[in-house]
C-alpha positions as CSV (number, residue, x, y, z in Angstrom):
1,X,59.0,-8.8,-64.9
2,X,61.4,-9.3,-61.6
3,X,60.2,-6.3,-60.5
4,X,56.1,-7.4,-60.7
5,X,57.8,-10.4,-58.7
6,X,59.5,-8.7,-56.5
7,X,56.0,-6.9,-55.6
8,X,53.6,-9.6,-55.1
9,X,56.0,-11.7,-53.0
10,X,56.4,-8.3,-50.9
11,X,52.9,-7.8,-50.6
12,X,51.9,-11.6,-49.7
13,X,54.7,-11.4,-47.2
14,X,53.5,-8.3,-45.9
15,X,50.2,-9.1,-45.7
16,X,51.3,-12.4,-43.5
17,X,53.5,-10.8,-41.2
18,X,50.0,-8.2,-40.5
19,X,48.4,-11.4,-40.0
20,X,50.5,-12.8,-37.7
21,X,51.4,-9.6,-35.5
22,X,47.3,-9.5,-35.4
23,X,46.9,-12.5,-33.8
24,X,49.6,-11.9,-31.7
25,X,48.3,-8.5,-30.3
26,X,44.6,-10.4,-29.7
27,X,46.7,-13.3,-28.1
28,X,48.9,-10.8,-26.0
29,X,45.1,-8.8,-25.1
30,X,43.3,-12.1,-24.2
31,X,46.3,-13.0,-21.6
32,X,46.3,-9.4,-20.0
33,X,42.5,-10.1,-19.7
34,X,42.9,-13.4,-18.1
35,X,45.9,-12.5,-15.5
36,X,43.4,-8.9,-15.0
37,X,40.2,-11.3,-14.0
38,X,42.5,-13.7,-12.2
39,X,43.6,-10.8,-10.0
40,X,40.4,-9.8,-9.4
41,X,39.2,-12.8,-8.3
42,X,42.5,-13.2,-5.7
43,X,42.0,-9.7,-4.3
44,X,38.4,-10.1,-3.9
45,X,39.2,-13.3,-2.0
46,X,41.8,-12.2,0.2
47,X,39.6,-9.1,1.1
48,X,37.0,-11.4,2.3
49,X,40.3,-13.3,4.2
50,X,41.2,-10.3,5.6
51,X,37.8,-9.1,6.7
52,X,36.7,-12.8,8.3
53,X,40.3,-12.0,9.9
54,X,39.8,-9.2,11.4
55,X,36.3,-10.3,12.5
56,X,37.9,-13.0,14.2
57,X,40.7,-11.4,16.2
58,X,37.8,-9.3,17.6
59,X,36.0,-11.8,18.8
60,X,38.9,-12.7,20.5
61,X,40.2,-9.6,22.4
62,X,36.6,-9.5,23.3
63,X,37.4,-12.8,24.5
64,X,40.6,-12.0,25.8
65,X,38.9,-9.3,27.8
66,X,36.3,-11.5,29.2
67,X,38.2,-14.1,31.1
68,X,40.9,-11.1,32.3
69,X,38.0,-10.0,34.4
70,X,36.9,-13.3,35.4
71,X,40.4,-13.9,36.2
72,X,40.2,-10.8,38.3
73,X,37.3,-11.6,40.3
74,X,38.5,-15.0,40.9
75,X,41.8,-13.5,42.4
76,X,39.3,-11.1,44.8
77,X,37.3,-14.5,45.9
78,X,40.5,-16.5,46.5
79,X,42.0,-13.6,48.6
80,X,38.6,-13.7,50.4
81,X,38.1,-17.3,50.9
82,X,41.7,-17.2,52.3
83,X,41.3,-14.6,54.4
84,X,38.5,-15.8,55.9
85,X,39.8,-19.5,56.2
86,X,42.6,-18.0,58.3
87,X,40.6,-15.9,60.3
88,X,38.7,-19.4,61.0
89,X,41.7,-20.9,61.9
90,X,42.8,-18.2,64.5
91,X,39.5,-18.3,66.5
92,X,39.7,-22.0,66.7
């Protein structure tokens, strides 16, 4: 008789601690899947981050380049104009 006991209560508790390490694997598999997708979605966005980026500081050496040169041919007229002025000056 204790022993038929003893069996059924081990079974039922068996069969409830299956049970509950089940739901706790899905639970535990549903997270990884979640914080997986999440990372995704942050490395696809930071790629696009990155790439805007890296557009951006193009545009700007471009930029950068741009006015160096106009800077450089301003310099050339100043000298000009300032040679010039004080040639102007000497004749006069």
């Amino acid at each position: 008789m204790w022993s038929v006991l003893i069996t059924a209560i081990t079974v039922l508790g068996g069969t409830s601690a299956f049970r509950f390490y089940e739901k706790r694997a899905m639970h535990r598999e549903r997270d990884d899947d979640f914080i997986r997708h999440d990372c995704k979605d942050r490395i696809s966005k930071l790629e696009a981050l990155l790439d805007a980026s890296a557009r951006e500081k193009d545009d700007l050496r471009n930029l950068v380049l741009k006015l160096t040169a106009e800077v450089a041919e301003l310099r050339v007229k100043v000298e000009f104009l300032n040679k010039s002025n004080t040639k102007h000056q000497l004749n006069d």
